[in-house]
Biopython code that builds the backbone (N, CA, C, O; Angstrom):
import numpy as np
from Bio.PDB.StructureBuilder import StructureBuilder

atoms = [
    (1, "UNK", "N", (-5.713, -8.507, -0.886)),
    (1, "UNK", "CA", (-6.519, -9.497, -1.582)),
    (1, "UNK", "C", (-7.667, -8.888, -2.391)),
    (1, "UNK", "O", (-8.125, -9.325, -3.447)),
    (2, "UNK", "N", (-8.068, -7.752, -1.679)),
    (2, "UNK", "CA", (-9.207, -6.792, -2.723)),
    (2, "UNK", "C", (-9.072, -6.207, -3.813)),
    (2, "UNK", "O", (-9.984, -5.944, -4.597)),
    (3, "UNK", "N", (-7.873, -5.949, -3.947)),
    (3, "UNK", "CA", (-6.987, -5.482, -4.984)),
    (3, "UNK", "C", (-7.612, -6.492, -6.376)),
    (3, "UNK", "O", (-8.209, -6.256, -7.427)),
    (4, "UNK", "N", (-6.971, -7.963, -5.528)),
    (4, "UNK", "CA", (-6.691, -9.562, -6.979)),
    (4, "UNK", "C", (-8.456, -9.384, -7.137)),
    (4, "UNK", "O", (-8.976, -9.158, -8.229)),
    (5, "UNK", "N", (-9.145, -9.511, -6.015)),
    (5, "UNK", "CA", (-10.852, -9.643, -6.533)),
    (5, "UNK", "C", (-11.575, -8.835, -6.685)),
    (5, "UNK", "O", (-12.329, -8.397, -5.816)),
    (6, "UNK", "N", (-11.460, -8.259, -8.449)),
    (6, "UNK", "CA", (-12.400, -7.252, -8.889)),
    (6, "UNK", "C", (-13.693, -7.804, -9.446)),
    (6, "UNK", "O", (-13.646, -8.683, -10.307)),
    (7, "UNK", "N", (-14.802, -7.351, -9.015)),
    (7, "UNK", "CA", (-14.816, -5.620, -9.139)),
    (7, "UNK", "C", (-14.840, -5.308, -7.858)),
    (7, "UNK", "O", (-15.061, -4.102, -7.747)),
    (8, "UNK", "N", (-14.661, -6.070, -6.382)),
    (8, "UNK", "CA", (-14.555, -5.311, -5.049)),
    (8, "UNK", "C", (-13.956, -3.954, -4.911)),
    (8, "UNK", "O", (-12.892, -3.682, -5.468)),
    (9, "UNK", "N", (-14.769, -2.891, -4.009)),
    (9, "UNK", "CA", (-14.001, -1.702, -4.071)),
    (9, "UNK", "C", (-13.234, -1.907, -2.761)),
    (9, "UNK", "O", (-13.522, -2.377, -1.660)),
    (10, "UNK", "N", (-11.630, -1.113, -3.578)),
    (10, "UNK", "CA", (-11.136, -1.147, -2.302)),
    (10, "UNK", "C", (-11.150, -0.057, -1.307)),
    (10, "UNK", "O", (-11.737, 0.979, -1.617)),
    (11, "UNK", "N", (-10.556, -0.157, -0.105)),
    (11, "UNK", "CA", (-10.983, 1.112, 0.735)),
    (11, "UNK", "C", (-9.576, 0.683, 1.847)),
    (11, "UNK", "O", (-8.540, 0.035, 1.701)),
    (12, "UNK", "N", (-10.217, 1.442, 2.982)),
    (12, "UNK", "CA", (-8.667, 1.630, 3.638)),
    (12, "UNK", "C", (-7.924, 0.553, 4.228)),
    (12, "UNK", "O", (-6.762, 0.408, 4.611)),
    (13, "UNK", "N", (-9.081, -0.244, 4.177)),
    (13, "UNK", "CA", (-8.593, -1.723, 5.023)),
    (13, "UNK", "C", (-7.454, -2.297, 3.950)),
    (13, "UNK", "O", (-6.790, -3.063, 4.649)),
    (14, "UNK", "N", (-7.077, -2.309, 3.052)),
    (14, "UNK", "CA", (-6.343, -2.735, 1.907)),
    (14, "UNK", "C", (-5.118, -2.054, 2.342)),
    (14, "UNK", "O", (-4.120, -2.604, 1.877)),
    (15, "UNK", "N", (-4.860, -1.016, 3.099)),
    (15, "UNK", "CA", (-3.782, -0.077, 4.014)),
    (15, "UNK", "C", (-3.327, -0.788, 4.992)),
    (15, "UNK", "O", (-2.148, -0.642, 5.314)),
    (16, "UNK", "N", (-3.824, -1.344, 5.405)),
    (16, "UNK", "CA", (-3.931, -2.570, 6.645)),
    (16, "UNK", "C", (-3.130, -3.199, 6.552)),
    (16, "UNK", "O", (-2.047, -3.160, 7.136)),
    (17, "UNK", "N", (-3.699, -4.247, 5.424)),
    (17, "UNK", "CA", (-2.872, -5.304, 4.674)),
    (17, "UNK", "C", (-1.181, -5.525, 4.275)),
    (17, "UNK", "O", (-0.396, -6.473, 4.295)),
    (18, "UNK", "N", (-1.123, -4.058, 3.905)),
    (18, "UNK", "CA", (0.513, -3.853, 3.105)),
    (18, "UNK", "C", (1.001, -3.291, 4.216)),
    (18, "UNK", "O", (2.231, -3.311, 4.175)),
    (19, "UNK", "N", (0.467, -2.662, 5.463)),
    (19, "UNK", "CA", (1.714, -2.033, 6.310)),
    (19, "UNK", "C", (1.695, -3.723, 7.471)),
    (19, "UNK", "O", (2.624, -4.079, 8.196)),
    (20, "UNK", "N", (0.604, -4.315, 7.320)),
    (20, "UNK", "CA", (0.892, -5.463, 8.431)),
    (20, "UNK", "C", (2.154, -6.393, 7.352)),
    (20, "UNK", "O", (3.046, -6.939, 8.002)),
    (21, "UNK", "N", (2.214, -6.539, 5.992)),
    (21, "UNK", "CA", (2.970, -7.553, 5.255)),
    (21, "UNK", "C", (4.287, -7.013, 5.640)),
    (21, "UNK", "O", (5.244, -7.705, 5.987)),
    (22, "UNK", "N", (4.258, -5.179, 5.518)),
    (22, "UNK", "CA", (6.150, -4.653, 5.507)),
    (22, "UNK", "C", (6.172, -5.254, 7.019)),
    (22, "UNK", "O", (6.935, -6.204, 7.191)),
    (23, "UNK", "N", (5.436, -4.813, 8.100)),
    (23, "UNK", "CA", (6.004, -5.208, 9.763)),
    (23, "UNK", "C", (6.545, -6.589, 9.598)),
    (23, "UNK", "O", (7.759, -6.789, 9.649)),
    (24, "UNK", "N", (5.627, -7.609, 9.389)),
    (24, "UNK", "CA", (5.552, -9.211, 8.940)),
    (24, "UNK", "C", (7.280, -8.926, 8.626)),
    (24, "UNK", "O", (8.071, -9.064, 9.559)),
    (25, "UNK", "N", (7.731, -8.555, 7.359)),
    (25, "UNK", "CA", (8.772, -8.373, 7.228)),
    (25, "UNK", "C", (9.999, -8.205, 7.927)),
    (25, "UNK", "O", (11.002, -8.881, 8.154)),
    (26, "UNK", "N", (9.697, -7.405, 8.112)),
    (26, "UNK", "CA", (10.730, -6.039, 9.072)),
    (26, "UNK", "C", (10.899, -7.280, 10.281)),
    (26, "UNK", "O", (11.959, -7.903, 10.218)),
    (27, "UNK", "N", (10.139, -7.592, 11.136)),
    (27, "UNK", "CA", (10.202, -8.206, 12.508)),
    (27, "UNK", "C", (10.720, -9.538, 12.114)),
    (27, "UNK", "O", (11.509, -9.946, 12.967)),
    (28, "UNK", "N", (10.513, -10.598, 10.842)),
    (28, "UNK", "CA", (11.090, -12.037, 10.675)),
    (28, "UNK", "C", (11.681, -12.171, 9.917)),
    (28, "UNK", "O", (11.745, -13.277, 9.380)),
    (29, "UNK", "N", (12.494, -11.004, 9.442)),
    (29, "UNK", "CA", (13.656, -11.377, 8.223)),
    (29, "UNK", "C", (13.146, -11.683, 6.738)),
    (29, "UNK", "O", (13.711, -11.429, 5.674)),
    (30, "UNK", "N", (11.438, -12.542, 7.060)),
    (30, "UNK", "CA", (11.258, -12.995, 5.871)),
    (30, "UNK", "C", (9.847, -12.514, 5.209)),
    (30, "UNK", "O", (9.048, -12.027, 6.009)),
    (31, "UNK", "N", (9.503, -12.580, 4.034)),
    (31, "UNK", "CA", (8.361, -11.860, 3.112)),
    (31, "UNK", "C", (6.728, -12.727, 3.826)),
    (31, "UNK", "O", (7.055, -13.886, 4.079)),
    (32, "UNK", "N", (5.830, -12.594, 4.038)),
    (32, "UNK", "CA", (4.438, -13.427, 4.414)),
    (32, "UNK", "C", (4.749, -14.388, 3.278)),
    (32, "UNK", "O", (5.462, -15.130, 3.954)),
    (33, "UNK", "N", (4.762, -14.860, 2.258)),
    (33, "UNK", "CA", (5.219, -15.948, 1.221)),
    (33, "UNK", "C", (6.582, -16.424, 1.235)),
    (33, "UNK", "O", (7.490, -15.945, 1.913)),
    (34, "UNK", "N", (6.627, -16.986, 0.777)),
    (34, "UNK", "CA", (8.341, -17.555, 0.445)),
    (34, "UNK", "C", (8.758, -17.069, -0.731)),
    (34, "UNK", "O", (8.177, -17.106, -1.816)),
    (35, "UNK", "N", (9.570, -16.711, -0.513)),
    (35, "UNK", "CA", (10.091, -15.307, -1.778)),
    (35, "UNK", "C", (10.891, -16.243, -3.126)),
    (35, "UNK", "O", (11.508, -15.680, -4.030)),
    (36, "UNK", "N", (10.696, -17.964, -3.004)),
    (36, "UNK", "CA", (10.667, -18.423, -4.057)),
    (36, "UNK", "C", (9.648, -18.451, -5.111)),
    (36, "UNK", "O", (9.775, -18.833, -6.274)),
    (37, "UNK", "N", (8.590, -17.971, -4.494)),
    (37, "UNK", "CA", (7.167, -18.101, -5.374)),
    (37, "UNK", "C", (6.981, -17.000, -5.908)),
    (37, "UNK", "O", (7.150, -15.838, -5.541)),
    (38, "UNK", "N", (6.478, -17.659, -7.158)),
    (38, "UNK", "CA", (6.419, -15.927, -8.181)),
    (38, "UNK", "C", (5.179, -15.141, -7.798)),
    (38, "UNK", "O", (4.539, -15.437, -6.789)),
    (39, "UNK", "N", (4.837, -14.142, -8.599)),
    (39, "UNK", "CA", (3.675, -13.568, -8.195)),
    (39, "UNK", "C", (2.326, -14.014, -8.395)),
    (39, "UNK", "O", (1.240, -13.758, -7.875)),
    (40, "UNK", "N", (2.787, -14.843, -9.413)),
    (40, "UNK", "CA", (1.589, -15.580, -9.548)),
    (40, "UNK", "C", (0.808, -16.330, -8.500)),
    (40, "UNK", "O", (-0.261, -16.092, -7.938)),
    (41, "UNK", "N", (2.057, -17.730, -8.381)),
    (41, "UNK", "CA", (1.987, -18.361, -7.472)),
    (41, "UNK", "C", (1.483, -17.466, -5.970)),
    (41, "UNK", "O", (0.715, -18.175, -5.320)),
    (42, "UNK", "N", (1.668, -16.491, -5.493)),
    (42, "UNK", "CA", (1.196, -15.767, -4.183)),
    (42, "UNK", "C", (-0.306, -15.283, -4.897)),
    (42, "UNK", "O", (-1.316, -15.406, -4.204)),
    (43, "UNK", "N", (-0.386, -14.915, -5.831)),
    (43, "UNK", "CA", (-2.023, -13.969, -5.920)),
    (43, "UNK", "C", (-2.515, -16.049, -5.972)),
    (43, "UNK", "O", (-3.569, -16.277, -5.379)),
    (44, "UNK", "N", (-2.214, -16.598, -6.244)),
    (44, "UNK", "CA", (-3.291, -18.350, -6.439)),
    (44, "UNK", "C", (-3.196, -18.073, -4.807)),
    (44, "UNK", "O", (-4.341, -17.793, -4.452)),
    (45, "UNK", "N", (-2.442, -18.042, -3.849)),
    (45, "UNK", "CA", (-2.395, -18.934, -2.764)),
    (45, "UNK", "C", (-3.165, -17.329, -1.906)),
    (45, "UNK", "O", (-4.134, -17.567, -1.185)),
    (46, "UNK", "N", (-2.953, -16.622, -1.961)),
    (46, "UNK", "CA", (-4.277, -15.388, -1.527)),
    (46, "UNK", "C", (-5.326, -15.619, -1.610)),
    (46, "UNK", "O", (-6.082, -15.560, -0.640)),
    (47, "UNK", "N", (-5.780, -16.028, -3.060)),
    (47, "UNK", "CA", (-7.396, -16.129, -3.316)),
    (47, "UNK", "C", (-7.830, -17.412, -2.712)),
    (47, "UNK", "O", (-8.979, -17.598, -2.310)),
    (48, "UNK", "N", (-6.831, -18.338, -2.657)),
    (48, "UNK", "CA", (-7.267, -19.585, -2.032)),
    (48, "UNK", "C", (-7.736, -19.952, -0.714)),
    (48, "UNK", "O", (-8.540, -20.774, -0.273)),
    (49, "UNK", "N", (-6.735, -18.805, -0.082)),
    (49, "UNK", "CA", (-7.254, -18.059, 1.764)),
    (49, "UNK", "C", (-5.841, -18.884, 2.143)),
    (49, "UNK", "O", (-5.733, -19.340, 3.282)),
    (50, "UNK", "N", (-4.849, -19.053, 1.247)),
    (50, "UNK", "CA", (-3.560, -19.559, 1.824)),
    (50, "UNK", "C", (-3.444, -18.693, 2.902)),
    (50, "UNK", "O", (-3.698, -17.525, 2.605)),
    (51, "UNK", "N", (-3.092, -18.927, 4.254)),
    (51, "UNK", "CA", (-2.369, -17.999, 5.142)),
    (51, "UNK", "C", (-0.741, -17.966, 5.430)),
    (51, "UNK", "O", (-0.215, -19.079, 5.385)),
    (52, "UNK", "N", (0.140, -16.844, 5.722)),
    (52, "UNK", "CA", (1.130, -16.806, 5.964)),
    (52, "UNK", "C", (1.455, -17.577, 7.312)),
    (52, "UNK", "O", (0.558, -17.533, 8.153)),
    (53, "UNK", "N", (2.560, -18.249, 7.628)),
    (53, "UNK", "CA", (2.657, -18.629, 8.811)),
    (53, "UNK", "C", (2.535, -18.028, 9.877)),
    (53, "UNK", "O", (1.474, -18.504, 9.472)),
    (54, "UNK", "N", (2.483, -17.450, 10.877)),
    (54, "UNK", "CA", (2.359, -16.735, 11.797)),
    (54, "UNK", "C", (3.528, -16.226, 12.337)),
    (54, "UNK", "O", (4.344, -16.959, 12.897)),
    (55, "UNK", "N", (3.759, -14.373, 12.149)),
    (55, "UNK", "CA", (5.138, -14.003, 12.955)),
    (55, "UNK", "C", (5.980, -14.661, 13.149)),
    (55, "UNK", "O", (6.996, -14.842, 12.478)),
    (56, "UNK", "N", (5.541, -15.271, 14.454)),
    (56, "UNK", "CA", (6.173, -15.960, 15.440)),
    (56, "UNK", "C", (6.947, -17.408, 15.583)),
    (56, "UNK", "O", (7.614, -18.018, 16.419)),
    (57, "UNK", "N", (6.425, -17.582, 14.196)),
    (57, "UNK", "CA", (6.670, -19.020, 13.551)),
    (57, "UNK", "C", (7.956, -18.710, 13.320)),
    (57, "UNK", "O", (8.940, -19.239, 13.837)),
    (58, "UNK", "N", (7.921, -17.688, 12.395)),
    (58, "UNK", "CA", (9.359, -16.999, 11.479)),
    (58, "UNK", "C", (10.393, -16.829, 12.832)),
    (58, "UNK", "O", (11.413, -17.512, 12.734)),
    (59, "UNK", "N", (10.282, -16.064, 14.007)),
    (59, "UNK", "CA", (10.650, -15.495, 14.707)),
    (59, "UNK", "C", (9.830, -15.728, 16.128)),
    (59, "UNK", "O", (8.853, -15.098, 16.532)),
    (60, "UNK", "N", (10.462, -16.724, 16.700)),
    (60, "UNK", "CA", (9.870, -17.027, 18.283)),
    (60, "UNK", "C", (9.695, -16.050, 19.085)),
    (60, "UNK", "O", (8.760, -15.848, 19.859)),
    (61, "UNK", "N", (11.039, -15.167, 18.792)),
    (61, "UNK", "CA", (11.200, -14.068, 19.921)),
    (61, "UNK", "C", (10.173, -13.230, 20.280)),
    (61, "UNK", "O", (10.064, -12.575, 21.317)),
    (62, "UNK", "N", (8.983, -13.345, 18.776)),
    (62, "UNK", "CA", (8.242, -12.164, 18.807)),
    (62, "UNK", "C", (6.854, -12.340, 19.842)),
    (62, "UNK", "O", (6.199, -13.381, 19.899)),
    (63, "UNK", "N", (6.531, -10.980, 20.715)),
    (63, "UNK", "CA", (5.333, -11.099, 21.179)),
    (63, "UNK", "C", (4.218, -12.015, 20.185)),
    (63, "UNK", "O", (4.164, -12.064, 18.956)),
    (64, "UNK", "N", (3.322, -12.744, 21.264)),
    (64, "UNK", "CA", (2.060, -13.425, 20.510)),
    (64, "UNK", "C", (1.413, -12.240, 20.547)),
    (64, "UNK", "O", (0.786, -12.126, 19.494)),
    (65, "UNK", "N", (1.246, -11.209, 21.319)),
    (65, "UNK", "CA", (-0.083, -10.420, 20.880)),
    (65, "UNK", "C", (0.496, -9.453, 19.338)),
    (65, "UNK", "O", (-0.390, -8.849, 18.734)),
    (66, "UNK", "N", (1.937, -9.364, 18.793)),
    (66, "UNK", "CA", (2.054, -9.040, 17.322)),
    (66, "UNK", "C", (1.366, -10.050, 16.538)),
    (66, "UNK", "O", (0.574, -9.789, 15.633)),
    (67, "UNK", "N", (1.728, -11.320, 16.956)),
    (67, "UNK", "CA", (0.924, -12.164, 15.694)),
    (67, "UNK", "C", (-0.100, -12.065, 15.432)),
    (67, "UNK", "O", (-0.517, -12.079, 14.273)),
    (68, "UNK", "N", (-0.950, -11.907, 16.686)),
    (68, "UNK", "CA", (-2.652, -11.935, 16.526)),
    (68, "UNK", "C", (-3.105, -10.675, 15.885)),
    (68, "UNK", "O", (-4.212, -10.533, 15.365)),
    (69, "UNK", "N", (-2.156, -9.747, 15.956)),
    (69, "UNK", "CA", (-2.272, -8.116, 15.245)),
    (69, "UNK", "C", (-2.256, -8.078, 13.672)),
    (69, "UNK", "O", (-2.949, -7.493, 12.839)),
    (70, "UNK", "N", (-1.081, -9.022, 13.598)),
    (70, "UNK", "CA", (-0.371, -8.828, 12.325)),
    (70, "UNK", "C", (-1.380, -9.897, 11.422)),
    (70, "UNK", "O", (-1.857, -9.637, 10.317)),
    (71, "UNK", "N", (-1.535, -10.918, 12.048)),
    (71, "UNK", "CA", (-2.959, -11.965, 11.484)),
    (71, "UNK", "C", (-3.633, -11.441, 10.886)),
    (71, "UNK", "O", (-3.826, -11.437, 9.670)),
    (72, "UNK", "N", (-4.314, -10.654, 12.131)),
    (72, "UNK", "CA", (-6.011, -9.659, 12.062)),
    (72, "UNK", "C", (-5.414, -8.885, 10.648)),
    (72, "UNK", "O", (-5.824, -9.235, 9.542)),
    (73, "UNK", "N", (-4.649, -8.061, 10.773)),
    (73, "UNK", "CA", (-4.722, -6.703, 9.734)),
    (73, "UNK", "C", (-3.935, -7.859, 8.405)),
    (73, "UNK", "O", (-3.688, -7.236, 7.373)),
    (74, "UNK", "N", (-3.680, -8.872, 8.371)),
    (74, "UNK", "CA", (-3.487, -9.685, 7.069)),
    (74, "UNK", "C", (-4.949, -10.563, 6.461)),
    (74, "UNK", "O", (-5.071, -11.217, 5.425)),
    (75, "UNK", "N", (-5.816, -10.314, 7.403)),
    (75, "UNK", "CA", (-7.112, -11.151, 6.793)),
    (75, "UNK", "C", (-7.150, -11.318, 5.489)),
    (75, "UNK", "O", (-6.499, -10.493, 4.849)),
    (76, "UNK", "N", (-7.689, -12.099, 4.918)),
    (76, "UNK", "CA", (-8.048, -12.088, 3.250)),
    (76, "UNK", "C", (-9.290, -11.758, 3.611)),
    (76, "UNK", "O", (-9.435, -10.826, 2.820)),
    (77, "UNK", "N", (-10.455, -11.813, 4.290)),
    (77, "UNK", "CA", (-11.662, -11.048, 4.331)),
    (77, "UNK", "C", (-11.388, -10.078, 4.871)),
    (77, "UNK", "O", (-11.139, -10.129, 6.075)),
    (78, "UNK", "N", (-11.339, -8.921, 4.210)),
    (78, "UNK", "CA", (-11.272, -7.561, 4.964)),
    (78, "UNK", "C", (-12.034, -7.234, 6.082)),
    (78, "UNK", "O", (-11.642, -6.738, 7.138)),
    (79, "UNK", "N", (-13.473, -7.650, 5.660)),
    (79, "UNK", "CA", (-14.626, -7.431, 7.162)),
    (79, "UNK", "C", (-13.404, -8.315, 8.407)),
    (79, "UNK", "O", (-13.501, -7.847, 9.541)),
    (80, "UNK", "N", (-12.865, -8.906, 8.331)),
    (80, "UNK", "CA", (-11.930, -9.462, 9.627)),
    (80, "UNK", "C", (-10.749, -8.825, 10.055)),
    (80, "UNK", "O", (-9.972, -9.034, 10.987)),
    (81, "UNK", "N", (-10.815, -7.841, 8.974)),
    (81, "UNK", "CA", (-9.533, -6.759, 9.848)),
    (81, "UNK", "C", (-9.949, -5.716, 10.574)),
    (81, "UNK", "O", (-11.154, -5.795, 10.813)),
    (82, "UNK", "N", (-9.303, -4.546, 11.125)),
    (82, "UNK", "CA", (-9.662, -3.770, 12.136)),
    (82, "UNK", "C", (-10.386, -2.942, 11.169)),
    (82, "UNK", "O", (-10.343, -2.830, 9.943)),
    (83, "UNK", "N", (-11.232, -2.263, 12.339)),
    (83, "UNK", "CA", (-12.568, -1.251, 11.300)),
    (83, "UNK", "C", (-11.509, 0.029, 10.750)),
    (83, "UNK", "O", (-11.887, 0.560, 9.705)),
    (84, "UNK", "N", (-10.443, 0.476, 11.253)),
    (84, "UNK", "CA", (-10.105, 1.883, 10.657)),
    (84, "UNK", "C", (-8.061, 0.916, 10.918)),
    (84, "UNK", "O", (-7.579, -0.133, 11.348)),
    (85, "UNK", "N", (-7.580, 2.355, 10.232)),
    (85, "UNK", "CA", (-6.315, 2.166, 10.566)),
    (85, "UNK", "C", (-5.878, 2.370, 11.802)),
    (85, "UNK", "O", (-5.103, 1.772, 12.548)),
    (86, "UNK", "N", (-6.439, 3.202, 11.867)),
    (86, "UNK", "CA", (-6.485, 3.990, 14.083)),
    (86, "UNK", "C", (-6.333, 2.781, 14.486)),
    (86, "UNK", "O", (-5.216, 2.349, 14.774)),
    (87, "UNK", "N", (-7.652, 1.903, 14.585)),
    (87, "UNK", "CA", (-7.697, 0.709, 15.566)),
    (87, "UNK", "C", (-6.670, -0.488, 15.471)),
    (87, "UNK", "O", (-6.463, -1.390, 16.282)),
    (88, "UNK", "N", (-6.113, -0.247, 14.296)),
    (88, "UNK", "CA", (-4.571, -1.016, 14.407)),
    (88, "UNK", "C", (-3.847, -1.012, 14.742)),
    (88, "UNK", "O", (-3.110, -1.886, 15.199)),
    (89, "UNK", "N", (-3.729, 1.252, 14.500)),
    (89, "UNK", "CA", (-2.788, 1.741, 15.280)),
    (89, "UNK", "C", (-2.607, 1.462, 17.310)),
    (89, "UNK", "O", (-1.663, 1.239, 18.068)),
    (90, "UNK", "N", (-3.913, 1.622, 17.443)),
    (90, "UNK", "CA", (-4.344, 1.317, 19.102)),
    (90, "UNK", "C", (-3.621, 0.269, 19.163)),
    (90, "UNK", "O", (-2.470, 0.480, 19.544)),
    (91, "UNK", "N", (-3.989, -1.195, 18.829)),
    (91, "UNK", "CA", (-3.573, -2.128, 19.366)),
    (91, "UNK", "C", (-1.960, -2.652, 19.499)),
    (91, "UNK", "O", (-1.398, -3.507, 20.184)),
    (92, "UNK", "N", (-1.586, -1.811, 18.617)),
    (92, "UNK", "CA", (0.259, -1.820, 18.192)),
    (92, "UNK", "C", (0.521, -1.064, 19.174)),
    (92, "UNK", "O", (1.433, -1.500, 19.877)),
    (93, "UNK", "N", (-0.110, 0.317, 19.639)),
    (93, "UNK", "CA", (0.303, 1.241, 20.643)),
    (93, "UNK", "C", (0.241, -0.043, 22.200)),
    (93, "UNK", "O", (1.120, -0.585, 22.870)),
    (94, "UNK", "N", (-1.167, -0.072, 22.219)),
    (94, "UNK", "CA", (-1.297, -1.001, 23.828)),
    (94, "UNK", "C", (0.072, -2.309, 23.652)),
    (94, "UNK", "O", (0.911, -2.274, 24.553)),
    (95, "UNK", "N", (0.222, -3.125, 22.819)),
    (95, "UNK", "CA", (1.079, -3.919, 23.154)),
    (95, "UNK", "C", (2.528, -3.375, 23.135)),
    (95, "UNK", "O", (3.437, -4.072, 23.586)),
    (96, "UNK", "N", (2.763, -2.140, 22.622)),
    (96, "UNK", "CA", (4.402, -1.806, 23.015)),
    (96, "UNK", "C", (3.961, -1.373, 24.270)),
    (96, "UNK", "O", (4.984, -1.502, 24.943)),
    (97, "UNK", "N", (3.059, -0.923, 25.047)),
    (97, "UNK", "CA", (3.052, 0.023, 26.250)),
    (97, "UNK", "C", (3.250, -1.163, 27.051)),
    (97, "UNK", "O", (4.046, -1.128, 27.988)),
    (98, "UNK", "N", (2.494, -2.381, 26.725)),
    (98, "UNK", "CA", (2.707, -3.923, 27.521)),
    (98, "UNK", "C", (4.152, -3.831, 28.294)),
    (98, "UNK", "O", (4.779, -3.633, 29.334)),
    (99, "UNK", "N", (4.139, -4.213, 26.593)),
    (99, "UNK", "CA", (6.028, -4.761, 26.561)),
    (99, "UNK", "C", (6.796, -3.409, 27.437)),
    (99, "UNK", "O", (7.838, -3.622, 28.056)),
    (100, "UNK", "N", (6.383, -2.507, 27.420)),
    (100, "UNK", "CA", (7.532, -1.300, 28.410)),
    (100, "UNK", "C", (6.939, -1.988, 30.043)),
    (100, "UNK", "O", (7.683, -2.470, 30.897)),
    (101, "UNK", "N", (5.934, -1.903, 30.109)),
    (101, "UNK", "CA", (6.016, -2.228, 31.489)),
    (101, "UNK", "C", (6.273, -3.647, 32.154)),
    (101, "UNK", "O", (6.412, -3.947, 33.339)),
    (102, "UNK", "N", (6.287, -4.290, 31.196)),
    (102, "UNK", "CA", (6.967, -5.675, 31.213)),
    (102, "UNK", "C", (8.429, -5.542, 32.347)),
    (102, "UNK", "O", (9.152, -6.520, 32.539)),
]
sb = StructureBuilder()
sb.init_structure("model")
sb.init_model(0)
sb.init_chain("A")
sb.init_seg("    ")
for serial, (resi, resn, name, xyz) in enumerate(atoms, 1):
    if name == "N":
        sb.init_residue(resn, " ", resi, " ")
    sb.init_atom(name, np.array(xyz, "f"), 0.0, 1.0, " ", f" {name:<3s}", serial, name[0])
structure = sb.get_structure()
């Protein structure tokens, strides 16, 4: 979203963003938008604070603590995503370690 609102500088949290959208992906078959909408239509519904449905919406199967991950590192306010990539990385690490001892 820092990207669409210049002159914001961007920084690493914007790293965040695009590896939580590919997971988003990867885990529900489907894009954070509906891949009928052009690009336009997605940069309007970004700036607007449209949110993607949640994981889990797409895909029941999926842990709730991915959604709340994948949420966090999709913020449209960056100050609401994790402070570094590390700490994303952490929390992706603790919930597969969950799920093993599950």
């Amino acid at each position: 979203p820092e990207q669409i609102l210049a002159p914001q500088t961007v920084d690493h949290r914007a790293d965040q963003y695009g590896l939580a959208t590919a997971i988003y992906e990867v885990t529900t078959g489907y894009p954070p938008f509906p891949s009928e909408m052009s690009y336009v239509e997605i940069v309007r519904s970004v700036l607007k604070g449209v949110e993607p449905p949640p994981a889990n919406v797409k895909n029941p199967r999926l842990p709730a603590g991915l959604t709340e991950i994948l949420s966090r590192a999709m913020a449209r306010d960056r100050g609401a995503r994790y402070p570094d990539m590390n700490a994303m990385l952490v929390a992706l690490a603790q919930l597969l370690s969950g799920l093993r001892a599950a």
